[in-house]
MARTILO-55833 format. One record per residue (C-alpha): x, y, z. Coordinates in pm, whole numbers, plus 50000, padded with zeros to 5 digits. Example, Ala and Ser with C-alpha at 12.3 -4.5 7.8 and 13.67 -1.06 7.14 Angstrom:
<pators>
512304955050780;513674989450714;
</pators>
This chain:
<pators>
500005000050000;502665021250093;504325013649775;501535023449528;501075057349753;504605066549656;504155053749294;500995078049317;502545105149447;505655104249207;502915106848852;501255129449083;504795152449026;505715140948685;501735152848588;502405185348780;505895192848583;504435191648238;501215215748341;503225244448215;500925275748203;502565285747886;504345268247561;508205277047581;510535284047280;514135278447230;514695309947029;512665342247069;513555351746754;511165321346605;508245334146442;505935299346634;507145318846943;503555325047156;504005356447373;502085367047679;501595390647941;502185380548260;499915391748571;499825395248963;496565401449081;495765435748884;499065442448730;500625435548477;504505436048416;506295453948204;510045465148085;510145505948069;512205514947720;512705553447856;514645539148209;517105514848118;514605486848051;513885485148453;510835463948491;507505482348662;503805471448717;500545483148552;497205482348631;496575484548270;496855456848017;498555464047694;499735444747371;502665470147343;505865447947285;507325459747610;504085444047799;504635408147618;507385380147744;508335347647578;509835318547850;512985304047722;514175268247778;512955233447902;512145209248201;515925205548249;517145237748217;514365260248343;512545284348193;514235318248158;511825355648078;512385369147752;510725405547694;509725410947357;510125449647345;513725453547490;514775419747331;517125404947671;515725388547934;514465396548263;517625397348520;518155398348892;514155404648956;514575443148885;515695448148545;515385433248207;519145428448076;521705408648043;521915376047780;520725337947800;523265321648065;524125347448266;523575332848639;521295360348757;518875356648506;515095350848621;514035319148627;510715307448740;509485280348994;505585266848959;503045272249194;500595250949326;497925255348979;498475271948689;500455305148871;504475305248897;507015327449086;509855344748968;513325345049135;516745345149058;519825331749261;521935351649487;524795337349695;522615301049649;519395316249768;515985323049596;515535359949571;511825361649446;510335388349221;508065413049480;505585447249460;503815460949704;500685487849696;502735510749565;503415495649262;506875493849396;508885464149190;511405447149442;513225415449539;512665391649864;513635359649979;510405349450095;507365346849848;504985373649855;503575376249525;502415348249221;502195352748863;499975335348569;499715344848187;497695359247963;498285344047580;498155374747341;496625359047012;496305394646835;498625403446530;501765413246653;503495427046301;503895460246352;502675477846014;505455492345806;503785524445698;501535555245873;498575563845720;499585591345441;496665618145330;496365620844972;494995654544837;493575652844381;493405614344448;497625610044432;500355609544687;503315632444494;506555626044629;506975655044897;504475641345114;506055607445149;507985595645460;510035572345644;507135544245671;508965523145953;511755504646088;514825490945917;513985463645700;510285476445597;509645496845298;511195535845306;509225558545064;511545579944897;512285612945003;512315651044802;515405637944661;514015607544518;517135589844697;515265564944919;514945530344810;512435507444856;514135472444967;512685436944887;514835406545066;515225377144819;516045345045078;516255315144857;514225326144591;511665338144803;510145374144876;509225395445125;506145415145080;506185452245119;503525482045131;502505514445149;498685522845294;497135557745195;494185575845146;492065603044947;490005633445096;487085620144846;485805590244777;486115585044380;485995551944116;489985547244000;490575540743639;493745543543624;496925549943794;500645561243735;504125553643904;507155575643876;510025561743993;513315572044125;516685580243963;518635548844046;515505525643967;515415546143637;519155541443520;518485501143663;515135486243500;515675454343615;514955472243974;511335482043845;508825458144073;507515424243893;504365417744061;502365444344257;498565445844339;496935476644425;493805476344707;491065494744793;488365499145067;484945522145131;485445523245474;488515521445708;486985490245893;486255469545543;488235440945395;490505450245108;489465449544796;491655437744505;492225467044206;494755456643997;497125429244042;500315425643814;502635394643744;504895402143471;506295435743501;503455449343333;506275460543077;508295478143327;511315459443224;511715471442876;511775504343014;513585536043089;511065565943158;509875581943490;506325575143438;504455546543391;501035544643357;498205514843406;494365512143369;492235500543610;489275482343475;486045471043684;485935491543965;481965502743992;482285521144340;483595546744471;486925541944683;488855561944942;491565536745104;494185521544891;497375500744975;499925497544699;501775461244787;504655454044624;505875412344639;509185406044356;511215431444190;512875421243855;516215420243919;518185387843967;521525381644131;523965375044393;523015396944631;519975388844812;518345424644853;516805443644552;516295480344597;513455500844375;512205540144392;508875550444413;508535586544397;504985591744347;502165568244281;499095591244113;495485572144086;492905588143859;489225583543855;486105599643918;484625616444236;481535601044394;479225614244670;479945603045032;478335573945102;478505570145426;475005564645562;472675596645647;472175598245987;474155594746334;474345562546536;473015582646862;471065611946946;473895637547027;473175668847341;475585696247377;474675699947768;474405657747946;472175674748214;469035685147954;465855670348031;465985663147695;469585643047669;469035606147525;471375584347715;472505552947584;474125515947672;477995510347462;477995481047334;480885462447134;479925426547053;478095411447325;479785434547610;478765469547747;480995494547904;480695506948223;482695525148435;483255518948822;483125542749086;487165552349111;486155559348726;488035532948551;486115517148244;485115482248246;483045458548031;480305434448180;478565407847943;475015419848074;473165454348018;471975471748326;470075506848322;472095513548630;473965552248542;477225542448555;476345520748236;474955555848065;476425574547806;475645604647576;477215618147315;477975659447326;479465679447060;477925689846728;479695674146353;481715702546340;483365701846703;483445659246755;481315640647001;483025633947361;481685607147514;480465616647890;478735589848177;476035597648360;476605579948675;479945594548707;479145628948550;482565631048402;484125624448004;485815594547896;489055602247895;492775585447779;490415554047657;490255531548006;488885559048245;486395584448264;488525619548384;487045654248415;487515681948204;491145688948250;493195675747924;491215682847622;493415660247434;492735632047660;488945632347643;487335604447429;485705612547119;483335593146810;484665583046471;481335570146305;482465548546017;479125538345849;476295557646054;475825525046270;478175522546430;481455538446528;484975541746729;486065554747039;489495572246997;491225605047175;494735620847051;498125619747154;500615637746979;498745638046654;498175606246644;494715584546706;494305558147042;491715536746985;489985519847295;490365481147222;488665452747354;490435419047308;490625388947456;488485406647765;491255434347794;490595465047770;493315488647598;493935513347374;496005513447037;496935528646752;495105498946574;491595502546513;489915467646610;486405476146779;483485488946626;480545499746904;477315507746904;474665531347110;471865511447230;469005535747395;468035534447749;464325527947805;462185550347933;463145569448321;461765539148627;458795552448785;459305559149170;458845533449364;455505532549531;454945555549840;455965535050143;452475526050325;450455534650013;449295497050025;446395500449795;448505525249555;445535556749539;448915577149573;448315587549925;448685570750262;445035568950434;443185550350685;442795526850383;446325518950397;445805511150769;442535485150707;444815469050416;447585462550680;444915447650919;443265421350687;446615410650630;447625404650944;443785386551002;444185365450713;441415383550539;443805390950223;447135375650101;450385389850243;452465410450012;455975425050015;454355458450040;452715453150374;455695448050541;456275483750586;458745478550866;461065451850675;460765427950964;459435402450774;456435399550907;452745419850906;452005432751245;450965460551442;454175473451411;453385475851035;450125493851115;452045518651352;454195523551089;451795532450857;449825554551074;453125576251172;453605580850772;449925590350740;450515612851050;453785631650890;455975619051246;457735596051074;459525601150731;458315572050469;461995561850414;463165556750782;461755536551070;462595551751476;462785524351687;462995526352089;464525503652371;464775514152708;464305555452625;466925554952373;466195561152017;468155551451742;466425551251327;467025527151032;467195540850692;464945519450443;467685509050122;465375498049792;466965467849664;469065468649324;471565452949122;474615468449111;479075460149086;480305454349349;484245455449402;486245478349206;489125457449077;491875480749242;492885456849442;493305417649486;490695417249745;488535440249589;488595421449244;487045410349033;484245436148921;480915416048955;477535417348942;475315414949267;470995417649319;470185424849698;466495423149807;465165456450033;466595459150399;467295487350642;470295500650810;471195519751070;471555557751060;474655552951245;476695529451429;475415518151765;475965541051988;477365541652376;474105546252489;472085520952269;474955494852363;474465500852705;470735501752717;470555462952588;473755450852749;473285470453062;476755481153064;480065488052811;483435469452710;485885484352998;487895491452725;486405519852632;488525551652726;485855579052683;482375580952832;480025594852552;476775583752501;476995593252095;480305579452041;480215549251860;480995520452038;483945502952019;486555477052150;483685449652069;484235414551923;482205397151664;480815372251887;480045404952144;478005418751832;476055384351808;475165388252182;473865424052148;471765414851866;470445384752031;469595405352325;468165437452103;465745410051932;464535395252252;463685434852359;461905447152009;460555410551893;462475423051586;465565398651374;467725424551379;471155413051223;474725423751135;474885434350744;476255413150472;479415424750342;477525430949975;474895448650186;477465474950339;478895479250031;475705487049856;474405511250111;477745529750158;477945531349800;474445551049806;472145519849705;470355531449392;470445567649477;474515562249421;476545592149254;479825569049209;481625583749505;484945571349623;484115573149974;481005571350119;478845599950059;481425624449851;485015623849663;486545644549943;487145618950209;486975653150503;483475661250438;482615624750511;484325603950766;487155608051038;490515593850945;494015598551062;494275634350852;491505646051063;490045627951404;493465632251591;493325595751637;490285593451843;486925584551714;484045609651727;480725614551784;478175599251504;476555621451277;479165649751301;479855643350897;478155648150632;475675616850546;475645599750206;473455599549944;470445579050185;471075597550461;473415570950625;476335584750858;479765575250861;480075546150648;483805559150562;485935562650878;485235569051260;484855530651356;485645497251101;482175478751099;481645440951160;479785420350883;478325388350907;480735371950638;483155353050683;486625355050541;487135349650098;490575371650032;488935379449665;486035374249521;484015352149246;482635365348944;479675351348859;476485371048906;475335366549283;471525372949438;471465380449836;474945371549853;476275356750247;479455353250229;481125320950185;480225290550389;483075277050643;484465249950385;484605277950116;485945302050298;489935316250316;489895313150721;486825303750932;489055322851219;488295359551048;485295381450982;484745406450731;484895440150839;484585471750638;484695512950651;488335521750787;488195542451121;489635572051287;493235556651330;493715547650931;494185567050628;492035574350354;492145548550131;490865523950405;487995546050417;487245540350038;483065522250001;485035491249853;487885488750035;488035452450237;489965441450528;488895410750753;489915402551115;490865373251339;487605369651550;488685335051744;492265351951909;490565393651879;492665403752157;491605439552358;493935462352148;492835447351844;489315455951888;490005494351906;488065507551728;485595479051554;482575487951591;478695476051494;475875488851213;472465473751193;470385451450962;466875448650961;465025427650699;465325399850405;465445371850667;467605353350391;470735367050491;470235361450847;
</pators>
């Protein structure tokens, strides 16, 4: 038995050693060489061209070369990092450098799945590849961080030409440039100097061209080539086979013009101009690539040179026909009555943008405003694209910025009045937002068409709270519906429930009353025990993100439907605590009946709620992590804030840049957008979940955390809203920490504190 466990544990290795996350190479150079980019949690890794090629992090995926690594070697040698962009290899865990077999290269050692690390060896020990929350890149001998792969299967040939402008329907020679790097095709110059180069290897023939376009769309007949001094004194230099394209629309497939295979004469002569008909063309074209695959010439030397000095089409001009009409309804002011706002839509995503106002794409629509758009500008001026949940532009193609950098903020480029790009400019030059292999980038490349999909019609207000038989007003009516209920007389409904408890009772009929009275505002309930007062604010239930991906904890984005609940307008209080447990944790340095209360364990939370229900006959409860989240982030009423209640973290919660490290009284901030009080800062809050360090993505409903045999550590608790003692960015709505609620000593409770739940009894 013993001997078959061993034999079993041994394939169990062998199995493990050939799950390689990627497919190595021998030679980066190869052109079957697959590249990828490699990730930590959020980041990816790069080498940075402008700093010595010294390797940084990015929260932001790209297909540039310097994003993309190759691994190098086999089961016996190890695998070595290859960067694609500054061609060495990655070398003593800071810096790309150095050659293949130099001993501080980076080598990597696998993980327990499909993840790696990276280390190299100093003095015989591991020294692993490191960043912190910084974005700091560093070196350590113990393993902090592990790294998977991303396969890029996009086209990585960089194109060897810029798009040229061509003004009469010809590109004349002095508007020609250098069209890429050594080895692709140079245009010629004013000179007519340049040559054009095509590489003979064993009778074979690279392929070279030159993309351009025309301010009009016309139907070519005909076109002519004028070629350079030293191609005219050398026929045999003239190209042998050529095809000329052409294309409608940037986004269409070429279309084949004119292809030559013999010369088409060129051979026999020894003039400047040569000219060719074009025969069959019956639309009108405005994109054209002139592709040139075997010169004439034949000898020794492996590399044929030609001149092009102008290539002039002729035709005749056509009428635009790009389809009337715009893909959208455009506004020049987003806060009209009158704007049209609209879902994005490329394939079968939509974009979205979180609330730290970085773009994302979800495979479901929601009407929620962060997944709004409109489009504001006129023809003339462009059309920035601006959402309405963040009230901000798009801006530099992944984020949504305010107004500061013109040149950053995203605008339309409507191809065929259907649909269109998304683009801003850098430098003169065009960034397209791209959306590949569920990455979101941008690039010079145009690869994504979208389209505008049109919101439905504003949701009517939720019915008035009490208004039971929906006349629009809360009556005596109202109070006779609640009583049949609770008789039996008529079918329970959601609706009479007014106070969320889950039940129809007097309390219900109370409840109703006080709204009919005006004591009572219809979206809060005032409960009492023992002469203190404390209210819960009523949060409609929604779908909404949760998580914003800038973190490992926080990530990934996904989607999340909560039922209606209340919460408390603050955190229990000094005096509340005290008036169900009869006294506080001696802990406690400062005697204030509206401080929150603090220095409390999870399980001493469990007891006061157990207690508090015995004294109201309600089920009141400890949130849900997704339902703090959604009611700090403002529930459906939410403007996108970073914190809770505002993007200024001082107007809404005590941290360490303002409380002085002591906590304060509740309510002495500004609320958020339902009226709840610090949510951000002042006192962390216990939630009922246990510990998962990240979460899932699939679509939850009435999430409760994960159960003890799914969980990271059935010894911690969830708790969120940083306190008076942290910074700022612990007081962030989707910031998560957890702690340790089985050894919670005293000076680890500082500051923890306690918000209530009252209602959907599923998440109890």
């Amino acid at each position: 038995m013993r001997k078959f466990l061993f034999l079993f544990a041994m394939l169990l290795v062998v199995a493990n050693a050939w799950s390689l996350p990627f497919v190595p190479t021998t030679d980066p150079s190869a052109s079957t060489t697959k590249w990828y980019q490699i990730k930590t949690g959020n980041r990816y890794l790069y080498s940075n061209r402008m700093s010595e090629n010294e390797l940084y992090v990015s929260t932001t995926a790209s297909i540039d070369d310097y994003y993309l690594w190759c691994f190098v070697g086999n089961e016996s040698t190890g695998y070595t990092i290859y960067n694609r962009g500054a061609q060495a290899y990655m070398r003593m865990g800071f810096f790309v450098n150095g050659s293949s077999g130099s001993a501080d290269l980076d080598h990597i050692e696998m993980g327990s799945g499909n993840d790696f690390y990276i280390y190299y060896i100093e003095s015989s020990q591991k020294m692993y590849l490191c960043y912190d929350t910084e974005n700091d890149v560093h070196t350590n001998d113990t393993k902090y961080n592990s790294y998977s792969v991303v396969e890029v299967e996009i086209d990585l040939t960089p194109p060897p030409y810029e798009t040229l402008t061509a003004t009469n329907y010809n590109v004349p020679h002095n508007t020609l440039s250098n069209m890429g790097e050594e080895g692709y095709a140079k245009l010629v110059d004013q000179d007519k100097t340049t040559k054009w180069c095509v590489v003979n290897n064993s009778g074979g023939w690279e392929t070279i061209w030159m993309d351009f376009e025309s301010d009009v769309w016309f139907i070519p007949n005909g076109y002519i080539l004028t070629t350079g001094g030293d191609t005219q004194s050398y026929p045999s230099r003239n190209p042998k086979e050529w095809v000329l394209y052409g294309k409608v629309f940037k986004n269409d497939d070429w279309t084949e013009l004119a292809h030559v295979t013999n010369g088409g004469g060129l051979e026999a002569k020894n003039t400047t101009d040569y000219t060719f008909d074009i025969t069959g063309a019956t639309q009108g074209y405005r994109y054209f690539r002139f592709e040139v695959r075997q010169i004439n010439g034949k000898g020794s030397d492996s590399n044929y040179t030609f001149q092009l000095a102008e290539l002039q089409l002729t035709g005749t001009a056509v009428d635009d026909p790009t389809p009337q009409g715009m893909p959208f309804v455009p506004t020049t002011d987003p806060s009209a009555s009158t704007t049209k706002w609209y879902q994005i839509k490329t394939g079968d995503s939509y974009l979205f943008s979180n609330s730290n106002y970085k773009l994302q794409v979800s495979a479901s629509p929601s009407e929620d405003d962060y997944y709004q758009w409109c489009f504001v500008g006129t023809e003339s001026t462009g059309f920035k694209v601006y959402n309405r949940g963040c009230q901000r532009y798009m801006s530099q193609g992944t984020w949504v910025e305010g107004h500061g950098n013109e040149s950053q903020i995203n605008y339309v480029e409507v191809e065929n009045g259907n649909s269109f790009a998304i683009y801003y400019n850098n430098q003169n030059k065009k960034y397209y937002l791209v959306y590949v292999n569920n990455i979101l980038f941008v690039s010079t490349n145009k690869q994504n068409n979208y389209s505008a999909v049109e919101v439905g019609a504003p949701t009517p207000p939720p019915t008035i709270p009490g208004d039971l038989n929906g006349d629009g007003q809360v009556d005596i009516a109202d109070v006779n519906a609640v009583i049949n209920m609770m008789l039996g007389k008529t079918s329970p409904t959601e609706a009479g429930d007014v106070t969320h408890d889950g039940t129809e009772d007097i309390s219900d009929v109370n409840a109703v009353i006080n709204i009919m009275l005006g004591k009572v505002a219809a979206t809060s309930t005032e409960y009492t025990v023992n002469g203190v007062k404390f209210k819960m604010i009523d949060v409609e239930g929604g779908t909404f993100m949760m998580g914003d991906g800038s973190s490992y904890s926080s990530s990934p984005i996904h989607q999340v439907t909560l039922s209606d609940f209340s919460i408390g307008e603050t955190e229990v209080t000094q005096e509340l605590w005290q008036a169900v447990m009869g006294s506080k944790p001696n802990a406690i340095k400062e005697d204030n009946p509206l401080l929150p209360i603090d220095y409390i364990s999870w399980y001493d939370c469990q007891n006061f709620i157990t207690q508090l229900n015995e004294l109201t006959g309600k089920t009141f409860r400890m949130p849900t992590e997704a339902e703090w989240e959604y009611a700090a982030r403002g529930g459906k009423k939410s403007r996108g804030y970073l914190y809770s209640g505002s993007n200024n973290v001082d107007d809404v919660a005590w941290y360490d840049g303002n409380s002085s490290y002591v906590i304060h009284p509740v309510a002495t901030k500004a609320p958020n957008e339902l009226g709840i009080y610090d949510m951000s800062g002042n006192v962390m809050e216990w939630c009922q979940d246990l510990l998962l360090d990240h979460y899932t993505d699939e679509p939850q409903t009435d999430p409760t955390g994960p159960t003890p045999e799914t969980s990271s550590s059935y010894d911690y608790r969830i708790v969120r809203g940083g306190d008076a003692g942290w910074g700022a960015d612990f007081c962030e709505a989707c910031a998560r920490y957890w702690q340790d609620v089985v050894n919670s000593y005293t000076y680890m409770l500082n500051m923890k504190g306690l918000r209530l739940v009252l209602g959907n009894p599923l998440a109890q």
